[in-house]
MOPAC internal coordinates of N, CA, C and O (Angstrom, degrees):
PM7 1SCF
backbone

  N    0.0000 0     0.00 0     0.00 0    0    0    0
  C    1.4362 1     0.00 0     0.00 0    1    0    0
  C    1.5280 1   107.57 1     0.00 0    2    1    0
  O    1.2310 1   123.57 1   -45.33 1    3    2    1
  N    1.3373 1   110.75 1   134.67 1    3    2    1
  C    1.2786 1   115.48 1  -172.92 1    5    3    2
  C    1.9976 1   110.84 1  -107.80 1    6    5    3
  O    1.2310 1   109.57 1   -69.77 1    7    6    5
  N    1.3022 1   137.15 1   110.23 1    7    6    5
  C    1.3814 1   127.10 1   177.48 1    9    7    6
  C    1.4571 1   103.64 1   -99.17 1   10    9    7
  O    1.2310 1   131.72 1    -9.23 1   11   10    9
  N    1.6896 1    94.99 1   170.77 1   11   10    9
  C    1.3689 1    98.47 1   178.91 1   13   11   10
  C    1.9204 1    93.28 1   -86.31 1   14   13   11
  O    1.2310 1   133.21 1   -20.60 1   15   14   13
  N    1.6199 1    92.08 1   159.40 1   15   14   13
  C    1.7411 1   104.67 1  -171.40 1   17   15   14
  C    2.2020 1    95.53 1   -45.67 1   18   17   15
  O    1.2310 1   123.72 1   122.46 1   19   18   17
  N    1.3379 1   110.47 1   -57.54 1   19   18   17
  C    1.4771 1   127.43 1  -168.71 1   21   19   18
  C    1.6833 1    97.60 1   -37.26 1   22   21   19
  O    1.2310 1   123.89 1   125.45 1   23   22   21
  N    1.1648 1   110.14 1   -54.55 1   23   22   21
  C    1.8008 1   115.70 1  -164.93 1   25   23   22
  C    1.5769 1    98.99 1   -81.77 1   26   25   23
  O    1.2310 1   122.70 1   136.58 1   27   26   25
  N    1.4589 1   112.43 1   -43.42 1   27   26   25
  C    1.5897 1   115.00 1   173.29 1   29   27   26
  C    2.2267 1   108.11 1   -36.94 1   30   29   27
  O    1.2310 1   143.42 1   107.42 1   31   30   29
  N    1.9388 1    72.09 1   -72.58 1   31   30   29
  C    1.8016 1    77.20 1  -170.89 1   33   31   30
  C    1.8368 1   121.53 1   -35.95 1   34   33   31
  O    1.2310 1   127.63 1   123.37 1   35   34   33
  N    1.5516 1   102.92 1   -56.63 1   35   34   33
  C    1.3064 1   125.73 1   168.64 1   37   35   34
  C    1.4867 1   116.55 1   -28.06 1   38   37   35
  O    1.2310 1   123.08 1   122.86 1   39   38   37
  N    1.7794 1   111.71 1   -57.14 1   39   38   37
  C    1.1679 1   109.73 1  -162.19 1   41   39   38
  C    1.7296 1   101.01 1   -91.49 1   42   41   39
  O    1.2310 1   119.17 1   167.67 1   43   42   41
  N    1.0542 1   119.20 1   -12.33 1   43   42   41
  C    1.3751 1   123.36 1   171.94 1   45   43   42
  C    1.6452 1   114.81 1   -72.76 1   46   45   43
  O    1.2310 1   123.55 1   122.66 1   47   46   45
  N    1.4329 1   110.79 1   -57.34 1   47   46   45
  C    1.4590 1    94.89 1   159.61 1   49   47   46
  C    1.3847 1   139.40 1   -49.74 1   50   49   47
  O    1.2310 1   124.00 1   143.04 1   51   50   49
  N    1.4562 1   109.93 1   -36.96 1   51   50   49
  C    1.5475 1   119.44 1   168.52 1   53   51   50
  C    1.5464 1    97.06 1   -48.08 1   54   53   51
  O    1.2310 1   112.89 1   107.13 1   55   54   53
  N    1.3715 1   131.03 1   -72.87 1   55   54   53
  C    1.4799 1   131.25 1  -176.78 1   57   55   54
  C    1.1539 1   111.92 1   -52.70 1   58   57   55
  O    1.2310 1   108.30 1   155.20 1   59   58   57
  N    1.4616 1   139.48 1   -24.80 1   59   58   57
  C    1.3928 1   112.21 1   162.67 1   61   59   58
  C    1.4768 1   120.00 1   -84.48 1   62   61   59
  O    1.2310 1   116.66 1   151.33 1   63   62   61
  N    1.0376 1   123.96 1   -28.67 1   63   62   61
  C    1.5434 1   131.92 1  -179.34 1   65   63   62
  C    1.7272 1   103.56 1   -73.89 1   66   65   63
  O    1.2310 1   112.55 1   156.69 1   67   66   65
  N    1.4286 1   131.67 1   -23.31 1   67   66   65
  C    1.4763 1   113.23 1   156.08 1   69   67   66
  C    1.0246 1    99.76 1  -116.92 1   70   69   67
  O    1.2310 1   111.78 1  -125.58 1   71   70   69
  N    1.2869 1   133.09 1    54.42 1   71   70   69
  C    1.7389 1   128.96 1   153.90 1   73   71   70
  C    1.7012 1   121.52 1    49.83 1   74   73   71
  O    1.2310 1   121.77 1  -160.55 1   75   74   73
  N    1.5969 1   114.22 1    19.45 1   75   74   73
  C    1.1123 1   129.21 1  -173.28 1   77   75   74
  C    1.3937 1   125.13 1   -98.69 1   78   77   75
  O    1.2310 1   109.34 1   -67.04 1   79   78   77
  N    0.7585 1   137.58 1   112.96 1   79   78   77
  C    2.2327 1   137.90 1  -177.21 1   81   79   78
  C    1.6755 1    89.35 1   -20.72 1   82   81   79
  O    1.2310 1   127.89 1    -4.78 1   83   82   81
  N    1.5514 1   102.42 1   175.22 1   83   82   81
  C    1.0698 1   114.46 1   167.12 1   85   83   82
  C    1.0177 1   129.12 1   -95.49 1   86   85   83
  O    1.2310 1   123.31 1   165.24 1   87   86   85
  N    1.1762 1   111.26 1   -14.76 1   87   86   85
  C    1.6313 1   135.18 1  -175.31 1   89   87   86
  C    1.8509 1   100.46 1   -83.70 1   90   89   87
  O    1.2310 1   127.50 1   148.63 1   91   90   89
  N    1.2455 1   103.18 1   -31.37 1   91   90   89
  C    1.7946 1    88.19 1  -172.41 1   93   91   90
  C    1.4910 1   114.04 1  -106.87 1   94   93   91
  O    1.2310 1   123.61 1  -176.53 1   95   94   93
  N    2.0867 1   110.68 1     3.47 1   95   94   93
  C    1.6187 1   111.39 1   149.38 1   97   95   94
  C    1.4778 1   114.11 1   -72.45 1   98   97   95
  O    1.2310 1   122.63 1   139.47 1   99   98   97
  N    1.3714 1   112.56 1   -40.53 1   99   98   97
  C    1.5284 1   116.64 1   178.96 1  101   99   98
  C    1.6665 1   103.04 1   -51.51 1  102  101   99
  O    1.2310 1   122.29 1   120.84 1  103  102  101
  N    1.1726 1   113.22 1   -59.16 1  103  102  101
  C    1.7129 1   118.58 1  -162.60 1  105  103  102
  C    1.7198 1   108.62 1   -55.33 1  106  105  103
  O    1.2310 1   124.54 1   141.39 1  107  106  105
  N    1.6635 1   108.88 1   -38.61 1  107  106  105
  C    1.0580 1   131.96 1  -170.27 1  109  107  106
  C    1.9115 1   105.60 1   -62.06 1  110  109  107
  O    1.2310 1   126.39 1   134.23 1  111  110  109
  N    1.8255 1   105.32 1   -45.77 1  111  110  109
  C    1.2157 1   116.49 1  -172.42 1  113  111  110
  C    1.3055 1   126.40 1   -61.03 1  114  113  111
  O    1.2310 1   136.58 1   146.42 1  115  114  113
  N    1.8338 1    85.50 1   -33.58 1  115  114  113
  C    1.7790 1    98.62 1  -163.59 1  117  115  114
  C    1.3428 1   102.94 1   -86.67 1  118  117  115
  O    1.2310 1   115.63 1   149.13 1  119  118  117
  N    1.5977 1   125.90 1   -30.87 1  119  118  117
  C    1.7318 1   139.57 1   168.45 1  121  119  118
  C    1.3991 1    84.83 1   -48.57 1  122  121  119
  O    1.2310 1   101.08 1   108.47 1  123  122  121
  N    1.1744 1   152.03 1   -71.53 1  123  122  121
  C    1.6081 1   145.19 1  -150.29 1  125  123  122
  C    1.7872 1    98.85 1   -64.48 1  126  125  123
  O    1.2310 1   127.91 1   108.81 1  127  126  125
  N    1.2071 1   102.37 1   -71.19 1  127  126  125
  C    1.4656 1   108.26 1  -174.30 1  129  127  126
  C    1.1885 1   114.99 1   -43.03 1  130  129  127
  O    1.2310 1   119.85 1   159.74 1  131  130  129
  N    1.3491 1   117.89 1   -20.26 1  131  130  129
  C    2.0852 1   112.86 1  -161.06 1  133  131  130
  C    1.7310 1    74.88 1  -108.15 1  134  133  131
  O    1.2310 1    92.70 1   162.03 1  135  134  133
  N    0.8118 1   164.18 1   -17.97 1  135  134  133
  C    1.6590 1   162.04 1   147.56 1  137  135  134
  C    1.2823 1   120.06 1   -39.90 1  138  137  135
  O    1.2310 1   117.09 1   125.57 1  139  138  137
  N    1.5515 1   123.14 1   -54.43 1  139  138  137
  C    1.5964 1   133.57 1   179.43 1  141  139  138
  C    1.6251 1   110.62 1   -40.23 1  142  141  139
  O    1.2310 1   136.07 1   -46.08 1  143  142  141
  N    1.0174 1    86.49 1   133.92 1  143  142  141
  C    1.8682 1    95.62 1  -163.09 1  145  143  142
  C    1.8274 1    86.51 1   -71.22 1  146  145  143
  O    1.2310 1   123.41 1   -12.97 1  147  146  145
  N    1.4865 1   111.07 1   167.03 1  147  146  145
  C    1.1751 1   105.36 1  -177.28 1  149  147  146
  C    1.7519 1   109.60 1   -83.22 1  150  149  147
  O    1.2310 1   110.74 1    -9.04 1  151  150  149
  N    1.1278 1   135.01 1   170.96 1  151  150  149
  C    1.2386 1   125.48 1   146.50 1  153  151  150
  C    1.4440 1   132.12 1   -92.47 1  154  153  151
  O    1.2310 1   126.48 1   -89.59 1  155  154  153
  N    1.1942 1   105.14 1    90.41 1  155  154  153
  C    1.6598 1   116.84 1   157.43 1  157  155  154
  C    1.8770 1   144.10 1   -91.33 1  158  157  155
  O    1.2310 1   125.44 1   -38.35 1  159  158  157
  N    1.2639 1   107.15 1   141.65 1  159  158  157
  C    1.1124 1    84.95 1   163.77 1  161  159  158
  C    1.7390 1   115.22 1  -140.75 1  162  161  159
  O    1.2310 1   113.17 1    23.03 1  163  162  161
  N    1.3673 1   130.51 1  -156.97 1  163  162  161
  C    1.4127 1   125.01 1   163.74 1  165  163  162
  C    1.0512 1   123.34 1  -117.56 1  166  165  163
  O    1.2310 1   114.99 1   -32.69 1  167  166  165
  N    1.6989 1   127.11 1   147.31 1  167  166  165
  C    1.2938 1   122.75 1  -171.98 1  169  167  166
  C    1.5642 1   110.54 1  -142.15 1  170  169  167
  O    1.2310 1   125.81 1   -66.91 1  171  170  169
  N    1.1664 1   106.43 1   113.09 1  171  170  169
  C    1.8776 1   103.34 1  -160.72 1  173  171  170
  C    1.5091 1   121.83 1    45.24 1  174  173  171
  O    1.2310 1   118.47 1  -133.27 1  175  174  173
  N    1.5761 1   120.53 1    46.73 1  175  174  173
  C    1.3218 1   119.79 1  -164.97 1  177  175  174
  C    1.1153 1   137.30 1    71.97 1  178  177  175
  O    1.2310 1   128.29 1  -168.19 1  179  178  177
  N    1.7505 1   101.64 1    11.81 1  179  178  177
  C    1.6029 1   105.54 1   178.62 1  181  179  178
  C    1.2678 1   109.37 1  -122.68 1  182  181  179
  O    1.2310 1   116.48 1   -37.07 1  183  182  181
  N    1.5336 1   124.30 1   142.93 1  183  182  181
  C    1.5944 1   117.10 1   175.72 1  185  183  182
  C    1.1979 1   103.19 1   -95.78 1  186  185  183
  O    1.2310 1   131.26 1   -34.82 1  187  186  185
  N    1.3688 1    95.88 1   145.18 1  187  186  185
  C    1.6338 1   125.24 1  -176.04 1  189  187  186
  C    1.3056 1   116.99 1  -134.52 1  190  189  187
  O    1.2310 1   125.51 1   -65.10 1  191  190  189
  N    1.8336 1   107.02 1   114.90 1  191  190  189
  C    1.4498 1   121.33 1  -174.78 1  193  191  190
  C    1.3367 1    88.81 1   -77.83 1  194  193  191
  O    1.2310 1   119.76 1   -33.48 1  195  194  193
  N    1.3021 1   118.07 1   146.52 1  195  194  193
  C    1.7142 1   147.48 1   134.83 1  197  195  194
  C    0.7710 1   106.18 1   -41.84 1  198  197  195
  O    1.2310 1    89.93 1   -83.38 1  199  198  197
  N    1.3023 1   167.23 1    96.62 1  199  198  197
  C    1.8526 1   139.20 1   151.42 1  201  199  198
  C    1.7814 1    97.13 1   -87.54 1  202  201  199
  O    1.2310 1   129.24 1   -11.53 1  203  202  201
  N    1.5082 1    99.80 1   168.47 1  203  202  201
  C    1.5146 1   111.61 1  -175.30 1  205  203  202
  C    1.5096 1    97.42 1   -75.11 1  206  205  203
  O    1.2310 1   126.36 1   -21.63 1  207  206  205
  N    1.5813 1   105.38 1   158.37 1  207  206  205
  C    1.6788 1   109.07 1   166.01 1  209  207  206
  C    1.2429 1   108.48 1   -32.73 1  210  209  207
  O    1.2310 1   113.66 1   109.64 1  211  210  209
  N    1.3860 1   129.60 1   -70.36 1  211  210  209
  C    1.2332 1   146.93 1  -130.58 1  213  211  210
  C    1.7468 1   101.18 1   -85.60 1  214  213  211
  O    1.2310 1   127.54 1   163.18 1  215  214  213
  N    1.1220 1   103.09 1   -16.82 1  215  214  213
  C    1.4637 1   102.87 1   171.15 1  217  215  214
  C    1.5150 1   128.94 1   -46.54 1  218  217  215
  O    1.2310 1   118.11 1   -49.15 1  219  218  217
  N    1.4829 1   121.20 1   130.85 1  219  218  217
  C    1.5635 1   110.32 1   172.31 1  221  219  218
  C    1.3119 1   125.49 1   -54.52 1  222  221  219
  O    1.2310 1   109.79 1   -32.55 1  223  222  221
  N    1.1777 1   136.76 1   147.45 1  223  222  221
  C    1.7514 1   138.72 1   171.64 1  225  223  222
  C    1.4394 1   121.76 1   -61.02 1  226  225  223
  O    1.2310 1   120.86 1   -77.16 1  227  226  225
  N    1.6264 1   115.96 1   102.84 1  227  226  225
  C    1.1940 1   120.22 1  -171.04 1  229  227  226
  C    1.7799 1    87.12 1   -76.98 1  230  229  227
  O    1.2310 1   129.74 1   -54.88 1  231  230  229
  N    1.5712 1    98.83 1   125.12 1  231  230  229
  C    1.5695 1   112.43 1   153.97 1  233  231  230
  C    1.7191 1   122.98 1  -112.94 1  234  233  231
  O    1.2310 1   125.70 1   -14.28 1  235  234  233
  N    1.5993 1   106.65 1   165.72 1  235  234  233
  C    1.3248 1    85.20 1  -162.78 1  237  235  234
  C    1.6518 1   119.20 1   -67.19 1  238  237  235
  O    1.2310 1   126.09 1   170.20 1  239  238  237
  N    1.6528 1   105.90 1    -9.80 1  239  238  237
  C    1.3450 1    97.57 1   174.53 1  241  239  238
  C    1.5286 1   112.61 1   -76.29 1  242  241  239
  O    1.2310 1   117.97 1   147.48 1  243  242  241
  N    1.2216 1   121.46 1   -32.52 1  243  242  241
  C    1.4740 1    94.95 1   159.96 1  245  243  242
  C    1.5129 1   132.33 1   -42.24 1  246  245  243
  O    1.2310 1   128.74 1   147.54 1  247  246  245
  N    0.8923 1   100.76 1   -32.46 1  247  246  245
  C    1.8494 1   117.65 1  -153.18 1  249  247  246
  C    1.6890 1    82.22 1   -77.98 1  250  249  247
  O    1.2310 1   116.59 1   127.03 1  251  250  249
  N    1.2995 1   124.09 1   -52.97 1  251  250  249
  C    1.4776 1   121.80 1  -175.29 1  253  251  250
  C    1.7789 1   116.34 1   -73.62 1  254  253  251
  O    1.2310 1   123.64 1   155.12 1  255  254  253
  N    1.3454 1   110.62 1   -24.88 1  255  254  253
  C    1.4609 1   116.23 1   164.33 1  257  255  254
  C    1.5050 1   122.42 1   -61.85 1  258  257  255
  O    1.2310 1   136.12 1   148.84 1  259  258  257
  N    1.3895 1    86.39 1   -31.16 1  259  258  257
  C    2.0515 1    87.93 1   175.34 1  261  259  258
  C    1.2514 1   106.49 1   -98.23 1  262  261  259
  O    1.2310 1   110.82 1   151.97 1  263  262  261
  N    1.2604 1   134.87 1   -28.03 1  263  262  261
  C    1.4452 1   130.59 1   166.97 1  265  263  262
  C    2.0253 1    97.35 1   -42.73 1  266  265  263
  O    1.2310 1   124.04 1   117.60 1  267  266  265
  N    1.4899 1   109.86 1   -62.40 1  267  266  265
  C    1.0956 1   112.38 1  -148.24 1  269  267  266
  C    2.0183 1   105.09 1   -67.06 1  270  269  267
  O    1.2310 1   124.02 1   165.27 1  271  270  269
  N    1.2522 1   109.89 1   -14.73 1  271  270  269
  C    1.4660 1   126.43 1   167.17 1  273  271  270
  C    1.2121 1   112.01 1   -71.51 1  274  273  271
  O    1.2310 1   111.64 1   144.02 1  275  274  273
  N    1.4000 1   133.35 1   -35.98 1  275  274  273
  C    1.1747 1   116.96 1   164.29 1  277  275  274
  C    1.3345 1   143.38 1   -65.90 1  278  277  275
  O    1.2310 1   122.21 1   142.70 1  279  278  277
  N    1.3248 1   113.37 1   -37.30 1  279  278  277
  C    1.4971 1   155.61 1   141.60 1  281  279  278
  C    1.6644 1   100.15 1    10.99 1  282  281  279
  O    1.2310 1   120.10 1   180.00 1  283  282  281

């Protein structure tokens, strides 16, 4: 697994400051993150995900590409 240096440094200090591998702050981080409730809200009867800035642009052909993956 490759991190960026920023999340590396970060998660390496976390492991030295509770005396823990690096491998089981990472495991620990990503168990939290895949947990976070999503952010939604409603807007005239419609739900509306939050996504982060940095998120890619859901278009509708995406939206029909994953329909068609489920399929």
């Amino acid at each position: 697994m490759t991190l960026d240096e920023d999340v590396y440094e970060a998660a390496a200090r976390q492991a030295a400051s509770r005396r823990l591998s690096l491998g089981k702050v990472v495991s620990d981080l990503m168990r939290k993150g895949m947990q976070a409730p999503a952010r939604v809200r409603e807007q005239d009867g419609v739900v509306i995900f939050d996504l982060p800035a940095d998120s890619p642009e859901v278009t509708m052909e995406t939206v029909k590409r994953l329909e068609s993956e489920t399929r």
